[in-house]
FIKOLZA-1660 file (N, C-alpha, C; in steps of 0.1 Angstrom, whole numbers, plus 5000, padded with zeros to 4 digits):
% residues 230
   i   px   py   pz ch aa at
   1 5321 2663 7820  A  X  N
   1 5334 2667 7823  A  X CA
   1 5341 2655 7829  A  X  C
   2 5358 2651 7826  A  X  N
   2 5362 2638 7832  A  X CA
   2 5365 2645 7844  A  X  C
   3 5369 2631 7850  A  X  N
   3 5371 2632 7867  A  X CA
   3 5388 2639 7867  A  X  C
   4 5387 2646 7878  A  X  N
   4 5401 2653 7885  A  X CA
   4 5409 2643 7893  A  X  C
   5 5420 2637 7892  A  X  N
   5 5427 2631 7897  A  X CA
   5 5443 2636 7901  A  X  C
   6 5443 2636 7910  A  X  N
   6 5448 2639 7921  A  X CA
   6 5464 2631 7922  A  X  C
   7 5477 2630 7914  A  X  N
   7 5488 2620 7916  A  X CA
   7 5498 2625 7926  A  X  C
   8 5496 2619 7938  A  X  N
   8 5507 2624 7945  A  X CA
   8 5517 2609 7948  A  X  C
   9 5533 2616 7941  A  X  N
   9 5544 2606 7940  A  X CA
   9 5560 2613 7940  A  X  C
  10 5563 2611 7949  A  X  N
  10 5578 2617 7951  A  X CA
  10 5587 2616 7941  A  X  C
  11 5590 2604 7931  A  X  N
  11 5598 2603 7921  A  X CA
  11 5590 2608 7909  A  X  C
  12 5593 2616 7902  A  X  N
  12 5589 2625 7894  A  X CA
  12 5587 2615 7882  A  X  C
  13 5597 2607 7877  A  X  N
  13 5593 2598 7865  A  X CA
  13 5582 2590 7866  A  X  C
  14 5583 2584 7880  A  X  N
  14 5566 2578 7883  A  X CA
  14 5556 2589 7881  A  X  C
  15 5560 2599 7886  A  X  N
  15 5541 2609 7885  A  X CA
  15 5539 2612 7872  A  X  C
  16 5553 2616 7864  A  X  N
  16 5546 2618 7851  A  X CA
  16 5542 2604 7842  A  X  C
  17 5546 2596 7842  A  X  N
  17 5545 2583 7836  A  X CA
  17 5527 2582 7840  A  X  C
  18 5520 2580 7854  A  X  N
  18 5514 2578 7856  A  X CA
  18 5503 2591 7850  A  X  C
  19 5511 2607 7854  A  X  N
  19 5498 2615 7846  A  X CA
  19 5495 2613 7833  A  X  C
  20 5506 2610 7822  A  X  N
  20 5503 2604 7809  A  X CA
  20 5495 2597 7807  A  X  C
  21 5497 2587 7816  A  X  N
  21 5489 2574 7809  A  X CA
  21 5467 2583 7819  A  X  C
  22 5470 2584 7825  A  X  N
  22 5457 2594 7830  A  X CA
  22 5451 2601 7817  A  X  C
  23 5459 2609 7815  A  X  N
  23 5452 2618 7803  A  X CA
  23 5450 2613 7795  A  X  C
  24 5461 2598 7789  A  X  N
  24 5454 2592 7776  A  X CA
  24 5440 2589 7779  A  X  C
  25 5441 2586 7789  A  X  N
  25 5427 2576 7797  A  X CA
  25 5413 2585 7795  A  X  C
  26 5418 2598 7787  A  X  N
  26 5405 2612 7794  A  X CA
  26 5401 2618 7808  A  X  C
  27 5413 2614 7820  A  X  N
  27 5409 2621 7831  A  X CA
  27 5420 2634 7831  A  X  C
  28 5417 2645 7836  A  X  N
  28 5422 2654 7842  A  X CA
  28 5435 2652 7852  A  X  C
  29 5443 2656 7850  A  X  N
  29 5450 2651 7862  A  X CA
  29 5460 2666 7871  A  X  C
  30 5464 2664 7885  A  X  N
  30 5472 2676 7892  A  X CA
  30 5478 2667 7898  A  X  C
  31 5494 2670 7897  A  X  N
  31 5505 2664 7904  A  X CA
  31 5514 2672 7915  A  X  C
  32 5513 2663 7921  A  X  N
  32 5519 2667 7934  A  X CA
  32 5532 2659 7942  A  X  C
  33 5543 2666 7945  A  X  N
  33 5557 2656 7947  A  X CA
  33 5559 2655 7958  A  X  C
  34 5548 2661 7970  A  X  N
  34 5549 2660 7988  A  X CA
  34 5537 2662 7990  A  X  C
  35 5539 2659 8006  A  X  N
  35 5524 2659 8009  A  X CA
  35 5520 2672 8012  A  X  C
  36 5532 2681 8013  A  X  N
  36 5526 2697 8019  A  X CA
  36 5520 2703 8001  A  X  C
  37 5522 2700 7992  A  X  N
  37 5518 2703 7976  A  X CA
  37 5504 2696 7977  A  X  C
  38 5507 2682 7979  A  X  N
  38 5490 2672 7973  A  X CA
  38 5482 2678 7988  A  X  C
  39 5486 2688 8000  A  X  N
  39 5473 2695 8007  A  X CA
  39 5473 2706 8000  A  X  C
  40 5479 2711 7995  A  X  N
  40 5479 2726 7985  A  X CA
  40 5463 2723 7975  A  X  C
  41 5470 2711 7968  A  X  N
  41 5461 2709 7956  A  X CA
  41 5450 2704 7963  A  X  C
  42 5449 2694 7971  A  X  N
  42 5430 2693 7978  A  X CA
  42 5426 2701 7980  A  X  C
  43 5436 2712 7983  A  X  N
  43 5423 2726 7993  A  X CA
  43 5422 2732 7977  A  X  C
  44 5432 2737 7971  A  X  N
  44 5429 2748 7957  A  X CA
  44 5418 2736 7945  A  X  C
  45 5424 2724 7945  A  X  N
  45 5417 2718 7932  A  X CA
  45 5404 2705 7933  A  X  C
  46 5402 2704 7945  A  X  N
  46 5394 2695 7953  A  X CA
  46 5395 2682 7942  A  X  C
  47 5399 2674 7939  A  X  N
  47 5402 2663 7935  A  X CA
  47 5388 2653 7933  A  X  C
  48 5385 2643 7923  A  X  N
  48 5374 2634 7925  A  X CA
  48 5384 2622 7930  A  X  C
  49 5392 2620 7931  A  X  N
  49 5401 2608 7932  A  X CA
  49 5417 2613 7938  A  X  C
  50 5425 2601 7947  A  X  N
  50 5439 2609 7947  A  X CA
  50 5444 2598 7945  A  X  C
  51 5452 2597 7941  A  X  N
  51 5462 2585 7939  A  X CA
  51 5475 2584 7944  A  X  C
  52 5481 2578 7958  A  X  N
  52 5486 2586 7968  A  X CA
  52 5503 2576 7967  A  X  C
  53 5511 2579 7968  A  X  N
  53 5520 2569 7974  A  X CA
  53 5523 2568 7986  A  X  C
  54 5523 2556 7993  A  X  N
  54 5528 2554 8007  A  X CA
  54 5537 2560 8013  A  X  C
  55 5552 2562 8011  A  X  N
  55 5564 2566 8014  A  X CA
  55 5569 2581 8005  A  X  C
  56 5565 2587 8013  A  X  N
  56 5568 2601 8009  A  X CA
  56 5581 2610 8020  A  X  C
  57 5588 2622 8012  A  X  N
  57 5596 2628 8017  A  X CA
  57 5591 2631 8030  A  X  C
  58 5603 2641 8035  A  X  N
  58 5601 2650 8046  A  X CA
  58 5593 2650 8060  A  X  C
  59 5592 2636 8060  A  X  N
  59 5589 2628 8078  A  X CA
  59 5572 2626 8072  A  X  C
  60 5562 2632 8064  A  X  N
  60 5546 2627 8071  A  X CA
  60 5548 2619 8053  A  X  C
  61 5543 2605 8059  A  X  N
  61 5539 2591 8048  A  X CA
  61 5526 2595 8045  A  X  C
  62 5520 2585 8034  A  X  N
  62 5508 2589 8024  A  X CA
  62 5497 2583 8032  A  X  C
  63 5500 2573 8048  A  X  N
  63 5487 2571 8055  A  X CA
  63 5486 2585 8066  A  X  C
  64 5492 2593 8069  A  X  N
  64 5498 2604 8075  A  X CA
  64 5483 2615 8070  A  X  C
  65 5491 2616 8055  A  X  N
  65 5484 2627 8052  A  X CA
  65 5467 2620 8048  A  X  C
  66 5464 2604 8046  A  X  N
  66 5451 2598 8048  A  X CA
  66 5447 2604 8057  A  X  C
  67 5452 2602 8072  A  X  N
  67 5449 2603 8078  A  X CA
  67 5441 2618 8084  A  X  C
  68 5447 2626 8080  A  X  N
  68 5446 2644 8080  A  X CA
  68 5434 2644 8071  A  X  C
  69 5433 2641 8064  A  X  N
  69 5422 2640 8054  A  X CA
  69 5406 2639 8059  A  X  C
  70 5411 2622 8063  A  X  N
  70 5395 2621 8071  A  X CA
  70 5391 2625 8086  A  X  C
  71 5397 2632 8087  A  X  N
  71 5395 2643 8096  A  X CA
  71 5387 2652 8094  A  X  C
  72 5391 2653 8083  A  X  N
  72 5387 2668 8081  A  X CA
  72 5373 2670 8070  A  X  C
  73 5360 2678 8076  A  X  N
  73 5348 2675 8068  A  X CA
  73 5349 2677 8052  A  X  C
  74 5355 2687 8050  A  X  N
  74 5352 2688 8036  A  X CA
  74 5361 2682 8029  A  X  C
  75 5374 2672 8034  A  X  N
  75 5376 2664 8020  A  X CA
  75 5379 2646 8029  A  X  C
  76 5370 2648 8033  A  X  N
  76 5373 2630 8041  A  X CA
  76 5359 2621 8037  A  X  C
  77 5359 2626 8023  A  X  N
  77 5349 2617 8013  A  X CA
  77 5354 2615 7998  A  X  C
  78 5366 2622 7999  A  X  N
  78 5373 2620 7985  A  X CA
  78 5380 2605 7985  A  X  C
  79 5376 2596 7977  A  X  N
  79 5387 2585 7976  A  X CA
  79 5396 2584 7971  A  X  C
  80 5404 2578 7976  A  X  N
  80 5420 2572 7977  A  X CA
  80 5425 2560 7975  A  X  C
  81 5437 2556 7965  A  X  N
  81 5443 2550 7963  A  X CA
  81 5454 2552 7966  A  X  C
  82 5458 2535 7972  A  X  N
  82 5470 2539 7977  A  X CA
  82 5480 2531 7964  A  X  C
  83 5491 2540 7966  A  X  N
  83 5501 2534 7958  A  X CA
  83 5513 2530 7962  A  X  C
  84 5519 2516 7968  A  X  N
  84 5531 2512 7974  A  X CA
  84 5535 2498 7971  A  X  C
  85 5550 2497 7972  A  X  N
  85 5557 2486 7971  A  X CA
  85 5551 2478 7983  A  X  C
  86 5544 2485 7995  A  X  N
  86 5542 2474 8003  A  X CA
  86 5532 2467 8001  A  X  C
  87 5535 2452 7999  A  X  N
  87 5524 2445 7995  A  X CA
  87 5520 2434 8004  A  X  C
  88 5528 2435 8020  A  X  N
  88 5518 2425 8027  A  X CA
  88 5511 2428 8031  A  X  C
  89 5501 2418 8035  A  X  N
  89 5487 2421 8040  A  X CA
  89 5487 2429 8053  A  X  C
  90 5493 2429 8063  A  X  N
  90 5495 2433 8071  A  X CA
  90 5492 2454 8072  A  X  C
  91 5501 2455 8062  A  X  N
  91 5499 2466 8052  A  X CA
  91 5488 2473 8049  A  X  C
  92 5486 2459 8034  A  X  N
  92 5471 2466 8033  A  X CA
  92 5461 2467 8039  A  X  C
  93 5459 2457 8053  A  X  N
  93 5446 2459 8061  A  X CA
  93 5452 2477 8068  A  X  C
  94 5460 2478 8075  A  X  N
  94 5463 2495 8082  A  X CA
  94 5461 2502 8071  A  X  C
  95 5462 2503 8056  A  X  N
  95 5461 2515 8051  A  X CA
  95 5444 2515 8049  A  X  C
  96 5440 2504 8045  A  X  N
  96 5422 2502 8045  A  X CA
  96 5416 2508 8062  A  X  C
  97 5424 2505 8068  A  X  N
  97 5415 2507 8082  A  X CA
  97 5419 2523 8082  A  X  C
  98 5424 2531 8080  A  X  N
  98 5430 2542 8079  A  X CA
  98 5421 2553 8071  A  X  C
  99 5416 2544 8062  A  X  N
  99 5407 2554 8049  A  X CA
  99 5407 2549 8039  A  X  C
 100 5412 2541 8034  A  X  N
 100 5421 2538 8022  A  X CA
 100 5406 2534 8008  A  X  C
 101 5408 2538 8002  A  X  N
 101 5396 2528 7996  A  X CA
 101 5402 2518 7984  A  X  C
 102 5410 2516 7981  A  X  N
 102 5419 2508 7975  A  X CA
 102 5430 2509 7973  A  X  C
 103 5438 2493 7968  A  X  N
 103 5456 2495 7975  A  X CA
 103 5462 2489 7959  A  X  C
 104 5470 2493 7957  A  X  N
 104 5478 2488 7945  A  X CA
 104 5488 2486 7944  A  X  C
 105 5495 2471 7945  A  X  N
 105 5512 2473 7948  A  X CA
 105 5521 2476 7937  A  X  C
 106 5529 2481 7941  A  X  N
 106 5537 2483 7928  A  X CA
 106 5549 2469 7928  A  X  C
 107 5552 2464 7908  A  X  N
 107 5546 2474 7900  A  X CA
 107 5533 2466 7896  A  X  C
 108 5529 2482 7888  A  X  N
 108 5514 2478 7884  A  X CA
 108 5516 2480 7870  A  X  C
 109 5504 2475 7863  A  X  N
 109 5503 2476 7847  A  X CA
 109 5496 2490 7848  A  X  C
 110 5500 2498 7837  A  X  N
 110 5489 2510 7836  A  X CA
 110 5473 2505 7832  A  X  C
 111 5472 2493 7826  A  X  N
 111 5457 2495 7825  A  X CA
 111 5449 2486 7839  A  X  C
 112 5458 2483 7845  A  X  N
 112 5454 2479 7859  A  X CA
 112 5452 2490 7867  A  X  C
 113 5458 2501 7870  A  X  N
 113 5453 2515 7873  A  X CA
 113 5443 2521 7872  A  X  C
 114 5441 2524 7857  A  X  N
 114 5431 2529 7850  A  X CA
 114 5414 2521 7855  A  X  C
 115 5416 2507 7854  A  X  N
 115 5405 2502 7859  A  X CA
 115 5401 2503 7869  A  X  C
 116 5413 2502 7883  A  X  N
 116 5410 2506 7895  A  X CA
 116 5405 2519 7900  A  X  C
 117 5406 2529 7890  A  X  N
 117 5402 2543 7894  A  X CA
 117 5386 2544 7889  A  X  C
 118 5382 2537 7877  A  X  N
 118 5373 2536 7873  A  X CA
 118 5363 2530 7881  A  X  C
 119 5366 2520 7887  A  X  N
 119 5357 2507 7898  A  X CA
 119 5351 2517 7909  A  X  C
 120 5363 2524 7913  A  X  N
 120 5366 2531 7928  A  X CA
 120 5356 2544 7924  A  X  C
 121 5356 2549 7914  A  X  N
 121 5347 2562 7909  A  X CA
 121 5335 2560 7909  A  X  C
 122 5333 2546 7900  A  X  N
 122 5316 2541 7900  A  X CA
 122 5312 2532 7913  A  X  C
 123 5323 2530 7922  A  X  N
 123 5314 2523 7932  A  X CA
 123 5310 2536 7942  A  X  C
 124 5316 2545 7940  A  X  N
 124 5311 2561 7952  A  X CA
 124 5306 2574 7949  A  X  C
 125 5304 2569 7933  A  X  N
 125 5290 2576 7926  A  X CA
 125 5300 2588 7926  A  X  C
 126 5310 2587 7919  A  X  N
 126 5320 2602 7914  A  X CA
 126 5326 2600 7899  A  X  C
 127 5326 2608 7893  A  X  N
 127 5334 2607 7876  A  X CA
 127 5326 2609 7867  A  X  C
 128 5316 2612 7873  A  X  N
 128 5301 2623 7863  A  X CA
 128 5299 2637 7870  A  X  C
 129 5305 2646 7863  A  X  N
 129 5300 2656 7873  A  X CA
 129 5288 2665 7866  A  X  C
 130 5278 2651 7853  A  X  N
 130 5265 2660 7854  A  X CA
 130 5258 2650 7861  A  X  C
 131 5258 2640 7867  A  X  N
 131 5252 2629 7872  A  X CA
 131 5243 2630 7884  A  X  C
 132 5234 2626 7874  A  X  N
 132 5219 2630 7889  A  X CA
 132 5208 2615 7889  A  X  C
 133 5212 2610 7898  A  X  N
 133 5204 2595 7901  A  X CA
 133 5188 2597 7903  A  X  C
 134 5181 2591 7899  A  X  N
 134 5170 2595 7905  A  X CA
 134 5159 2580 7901  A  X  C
 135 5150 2577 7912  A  X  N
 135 5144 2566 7915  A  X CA
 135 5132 2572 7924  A  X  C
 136 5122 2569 7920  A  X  N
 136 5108 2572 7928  A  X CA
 136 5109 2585 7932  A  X  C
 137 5107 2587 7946  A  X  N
 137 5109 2606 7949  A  X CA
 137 5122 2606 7955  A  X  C
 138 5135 2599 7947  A  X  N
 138 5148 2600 7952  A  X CA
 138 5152 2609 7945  A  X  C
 139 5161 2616 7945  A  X  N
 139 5172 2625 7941  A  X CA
 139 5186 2621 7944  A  X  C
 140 5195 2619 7939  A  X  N
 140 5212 2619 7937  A  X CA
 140 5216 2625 7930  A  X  C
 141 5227 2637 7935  A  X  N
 141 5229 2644 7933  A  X CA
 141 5246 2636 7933  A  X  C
 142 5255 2637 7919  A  X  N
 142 5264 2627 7924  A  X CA
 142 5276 2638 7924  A  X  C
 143 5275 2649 7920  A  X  N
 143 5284 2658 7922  A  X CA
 143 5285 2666 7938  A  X  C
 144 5276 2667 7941  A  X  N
 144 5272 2675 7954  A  X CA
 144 5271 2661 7967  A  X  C
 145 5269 2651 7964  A  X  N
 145 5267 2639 7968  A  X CA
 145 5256 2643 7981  A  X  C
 146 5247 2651 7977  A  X  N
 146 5234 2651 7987  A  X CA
 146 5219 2642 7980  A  X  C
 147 5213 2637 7992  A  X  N
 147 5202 2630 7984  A  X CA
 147 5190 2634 7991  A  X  C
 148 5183 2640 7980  A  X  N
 148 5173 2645 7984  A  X CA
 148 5157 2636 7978  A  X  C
 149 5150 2643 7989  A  X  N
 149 5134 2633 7986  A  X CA
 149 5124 2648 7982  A  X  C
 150 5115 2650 7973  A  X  N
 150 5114 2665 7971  A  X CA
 150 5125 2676 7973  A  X  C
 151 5118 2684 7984  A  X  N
 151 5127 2694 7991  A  X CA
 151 5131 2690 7998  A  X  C
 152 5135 2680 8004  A  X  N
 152 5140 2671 8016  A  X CA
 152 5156 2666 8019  A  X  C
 153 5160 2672 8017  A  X  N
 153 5178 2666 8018  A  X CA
 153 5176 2654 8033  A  X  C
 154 5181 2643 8028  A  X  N
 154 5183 2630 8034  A  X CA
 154 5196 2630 8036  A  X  C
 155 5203 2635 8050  A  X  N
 155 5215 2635 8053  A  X CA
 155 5217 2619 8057  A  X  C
 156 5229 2614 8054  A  X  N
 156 5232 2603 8055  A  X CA
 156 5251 2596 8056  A  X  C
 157 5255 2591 8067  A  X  N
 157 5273 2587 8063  A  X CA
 157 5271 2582 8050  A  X  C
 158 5287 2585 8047  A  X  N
 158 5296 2583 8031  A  X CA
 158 5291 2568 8032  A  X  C
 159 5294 2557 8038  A  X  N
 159 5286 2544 8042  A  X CA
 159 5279 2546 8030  A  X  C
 160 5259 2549 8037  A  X  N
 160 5250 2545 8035  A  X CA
 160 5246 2551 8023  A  X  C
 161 5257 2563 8017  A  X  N
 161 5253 2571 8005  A  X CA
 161 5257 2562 7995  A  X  C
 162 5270 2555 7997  A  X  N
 162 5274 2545 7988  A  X CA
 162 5269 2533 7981  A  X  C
 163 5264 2530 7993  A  X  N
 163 5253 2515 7997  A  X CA
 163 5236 2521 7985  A  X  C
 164 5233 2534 7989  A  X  N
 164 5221 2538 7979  A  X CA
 164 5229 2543 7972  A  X  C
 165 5239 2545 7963  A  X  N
 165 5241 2547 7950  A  X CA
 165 5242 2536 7940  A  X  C
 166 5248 2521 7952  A  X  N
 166 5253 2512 7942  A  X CA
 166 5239 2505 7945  A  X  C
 167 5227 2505 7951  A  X  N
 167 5208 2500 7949  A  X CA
 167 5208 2509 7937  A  X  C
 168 5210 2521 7936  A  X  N
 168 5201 2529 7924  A  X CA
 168 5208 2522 7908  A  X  C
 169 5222 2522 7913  A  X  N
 169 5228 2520 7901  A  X CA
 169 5225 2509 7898  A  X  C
 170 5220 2495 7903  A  X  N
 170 5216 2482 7901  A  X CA
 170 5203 2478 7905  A  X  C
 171 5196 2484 7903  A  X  N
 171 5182 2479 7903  A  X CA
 171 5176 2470 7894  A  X  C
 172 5166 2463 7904  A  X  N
 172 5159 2452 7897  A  X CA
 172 5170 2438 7897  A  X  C
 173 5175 2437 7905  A  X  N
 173 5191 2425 7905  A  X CA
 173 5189 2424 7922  A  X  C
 174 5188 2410 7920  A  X  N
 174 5188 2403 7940  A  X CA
 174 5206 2405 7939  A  X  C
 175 5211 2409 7950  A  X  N
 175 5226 2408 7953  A  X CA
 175 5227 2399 7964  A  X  C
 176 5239 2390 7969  A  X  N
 176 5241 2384 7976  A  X CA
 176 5247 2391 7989  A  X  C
 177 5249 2390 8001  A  X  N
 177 5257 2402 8013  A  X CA
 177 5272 2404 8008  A  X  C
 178 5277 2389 8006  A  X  N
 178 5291 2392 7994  A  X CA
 178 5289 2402 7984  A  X  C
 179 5284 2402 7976  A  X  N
 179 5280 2403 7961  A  X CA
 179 5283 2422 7968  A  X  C
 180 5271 2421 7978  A  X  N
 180 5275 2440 7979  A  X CA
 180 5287 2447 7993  A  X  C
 181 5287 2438 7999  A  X  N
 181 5303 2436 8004  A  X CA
 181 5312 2443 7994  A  X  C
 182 5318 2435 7986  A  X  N
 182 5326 2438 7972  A  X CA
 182 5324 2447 7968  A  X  C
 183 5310 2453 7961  A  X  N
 183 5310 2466 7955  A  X CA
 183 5307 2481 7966  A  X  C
 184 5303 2479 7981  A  X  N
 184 5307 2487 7982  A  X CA
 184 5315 2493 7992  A  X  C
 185 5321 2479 7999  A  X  N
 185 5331 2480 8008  A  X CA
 185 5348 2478 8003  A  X  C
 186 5346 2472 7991  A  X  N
 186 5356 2463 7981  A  X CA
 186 5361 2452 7988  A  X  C
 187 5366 2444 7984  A  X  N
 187 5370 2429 7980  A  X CA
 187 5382 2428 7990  A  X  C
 188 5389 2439 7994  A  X  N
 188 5404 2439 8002  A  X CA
 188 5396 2437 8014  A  X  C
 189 5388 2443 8021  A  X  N
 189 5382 2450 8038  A  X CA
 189 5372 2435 8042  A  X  C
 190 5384 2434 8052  A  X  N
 190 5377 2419 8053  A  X CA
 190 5367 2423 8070  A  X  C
 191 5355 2424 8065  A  X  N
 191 5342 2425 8078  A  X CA
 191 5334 2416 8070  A  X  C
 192 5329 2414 8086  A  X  N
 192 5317 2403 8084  A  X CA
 192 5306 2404 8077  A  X  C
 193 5299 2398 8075  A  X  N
 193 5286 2399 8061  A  X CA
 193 5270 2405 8066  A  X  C
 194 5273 2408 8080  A  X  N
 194 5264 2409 8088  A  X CA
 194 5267 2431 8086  A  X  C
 195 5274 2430 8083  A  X  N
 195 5278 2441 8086  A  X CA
 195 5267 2451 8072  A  X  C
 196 5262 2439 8067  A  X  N
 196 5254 2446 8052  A  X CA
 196 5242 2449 8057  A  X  C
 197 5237 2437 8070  A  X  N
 197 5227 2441 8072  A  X CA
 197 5224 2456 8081  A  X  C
 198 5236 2454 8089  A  X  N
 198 5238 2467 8100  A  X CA
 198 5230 2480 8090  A  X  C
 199 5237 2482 8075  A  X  N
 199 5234 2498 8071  A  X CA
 199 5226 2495 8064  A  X  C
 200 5216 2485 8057  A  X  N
 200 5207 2482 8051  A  X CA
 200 5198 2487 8062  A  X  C
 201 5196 2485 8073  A  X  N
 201 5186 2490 8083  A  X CA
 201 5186 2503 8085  A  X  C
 202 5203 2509 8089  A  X  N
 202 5205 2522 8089  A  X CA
 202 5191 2533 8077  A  X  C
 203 5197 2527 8066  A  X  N
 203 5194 2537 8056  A  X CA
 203 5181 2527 8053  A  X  C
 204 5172 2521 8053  A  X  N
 204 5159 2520 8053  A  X CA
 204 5156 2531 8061  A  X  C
 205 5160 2531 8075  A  X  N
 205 5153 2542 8084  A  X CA
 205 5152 2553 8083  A  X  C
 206 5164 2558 8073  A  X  N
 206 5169 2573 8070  A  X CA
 206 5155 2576 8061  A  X  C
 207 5155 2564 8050  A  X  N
 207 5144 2566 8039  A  X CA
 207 5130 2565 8044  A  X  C
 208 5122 2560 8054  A  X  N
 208 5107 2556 8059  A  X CA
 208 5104 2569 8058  A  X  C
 209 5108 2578 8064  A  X  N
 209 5101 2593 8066  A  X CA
 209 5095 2598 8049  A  X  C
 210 5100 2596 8042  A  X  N
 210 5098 2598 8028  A  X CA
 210 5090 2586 8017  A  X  C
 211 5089 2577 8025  A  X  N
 211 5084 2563 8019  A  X CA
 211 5088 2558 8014  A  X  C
 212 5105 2556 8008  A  X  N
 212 5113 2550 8001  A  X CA
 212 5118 2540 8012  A  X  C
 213 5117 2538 8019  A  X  N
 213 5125 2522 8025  A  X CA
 213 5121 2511 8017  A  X  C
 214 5108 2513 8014  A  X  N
 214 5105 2500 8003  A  X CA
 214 5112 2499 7993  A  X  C
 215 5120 2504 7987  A  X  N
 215 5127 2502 7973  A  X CA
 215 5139 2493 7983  A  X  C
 216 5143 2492 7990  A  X  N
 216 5149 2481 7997  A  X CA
 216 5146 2470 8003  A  X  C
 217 5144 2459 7993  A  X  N
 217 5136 2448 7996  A  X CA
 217 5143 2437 7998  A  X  C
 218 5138 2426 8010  A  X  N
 218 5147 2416 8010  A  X CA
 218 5146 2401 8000  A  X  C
 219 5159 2394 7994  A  X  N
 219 5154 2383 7992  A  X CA
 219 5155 2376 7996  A  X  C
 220 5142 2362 8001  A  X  N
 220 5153 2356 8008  A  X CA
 220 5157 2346 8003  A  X  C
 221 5171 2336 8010  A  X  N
 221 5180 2329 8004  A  X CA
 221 5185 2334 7994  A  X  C
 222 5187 2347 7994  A  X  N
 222 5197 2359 7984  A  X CA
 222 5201 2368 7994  A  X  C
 223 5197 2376 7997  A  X  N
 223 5205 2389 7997  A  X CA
 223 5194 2401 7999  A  X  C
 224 5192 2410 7987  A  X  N
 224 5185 2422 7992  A  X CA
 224 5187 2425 7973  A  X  C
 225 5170 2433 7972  A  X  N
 225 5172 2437 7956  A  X CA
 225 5167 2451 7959  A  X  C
 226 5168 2465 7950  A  X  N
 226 5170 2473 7952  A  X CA
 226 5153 2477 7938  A  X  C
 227 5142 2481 7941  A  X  N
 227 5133 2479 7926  A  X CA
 227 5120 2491 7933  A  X  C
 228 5115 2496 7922  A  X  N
 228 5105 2505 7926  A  X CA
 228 5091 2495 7923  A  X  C
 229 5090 2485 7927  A  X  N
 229 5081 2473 7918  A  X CA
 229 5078 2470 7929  A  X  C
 230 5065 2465 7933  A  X  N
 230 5061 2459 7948  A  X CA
 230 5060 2446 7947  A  X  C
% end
């Protein structure tokens, strides 16, 4: 089944331009022209993606209703694009620190879009909704985004789930702290490199109880390779 995407954009020629070119693309798409409609549609159509614009009608902006979002448990794991003319940096670091998981200024090309939704789907293990990861006595579950070891549900932050989707999805490949920086914090969110090792430890720990910390191995003068191989 393709992914549900979510267009919330006050000018109506932009939402439909943008839902068109979506469905050529094979995704699903629900349009929404405020933010009181695109919370209608999260709660009724739960979205794999939203594609949001910055500057919206009737006093609350598109970091506003971000913000309301990750608040909130059951949908402050859905990712977001932001969509705005504003393109200083300034900008894009508040909408990233805010929730944002990617920023796109306008204008954009449609197949610059398209690619960005795709990147942002496969770096947070969404846009398969038969998709089930599985490595050693792992379980991913990418629709339900729980990971289980047997019977064992391994609760874990959106973080460290990310970080073991994009190990499973690339195994047997040394990455550099950049290298996974980029794919799973993206290329805009400027933190230190130290910061890979912080949830590398996190989620080894989560996994010891089960024996899988070893599939996270270090290299050194690399990085860290992700392999069921000793």
């Amino acid at each position: 089944m393709c992914a549900k995407i979510l267009v919330v954009e006050d000018e109506p020629a932009i939402n439909e331009l943008i839902a068109s070119t979506l469905e050529l693309a094979d995704f699903q798409v629900v349009q929404a022209f405020d933010i009181q409609g695109a919370y209608l549609a999260v709660v009724e159509q739960m979205p794999d993606l939203i594609l949001l614009d910055w500057m919206m009608p009737h006093g609350e902006s598109g970091i506003d209703f971000v913000r309301r979002l990750k608040k909130t448990p059951n949908t402050d794991e859905i990712p977001i694009i932001m969509l705005t003319a504003k393109g200083e940096e300034d900008n894009k670091v508040y909408g990233l620190d805010a929730g944002v998981d990617d920023y796109i200024t306008k204008p954009f090309s449609t197949r610059e879009l398209v690619s960005r939704i795709n990147a942002v789907l496969r770096r947070l293990g969404g846009g398969d909704k038969k998709g089930v990861l599985q490595v050693a006595n792992l379980t991913i579950n990418t629709v339900s985004q729980r990971v289980m070891a047997g019977d064992d549900e391994i609760v874990m932050s959106s973080t460290e789930y990310r970080l073991l989707c994009f190990f499973v999805g690339h195994a047997e490949r040394a990455y550099t702290r950049t290298q996974i920086l980029d794919a799973v914090w993206g290329s805009n969110v400027y933190i230190d490199e130290r910061t890979v090792d912080v949830h590398i430890r996190r989620l080894r720990k989560l996994l010891m109880p089960f024996g899988a910390d070893r599939l996270i191995q270090t290299v050194r003068g690399t990085g860290y390779r992700f392999s069921d191989k000793c």
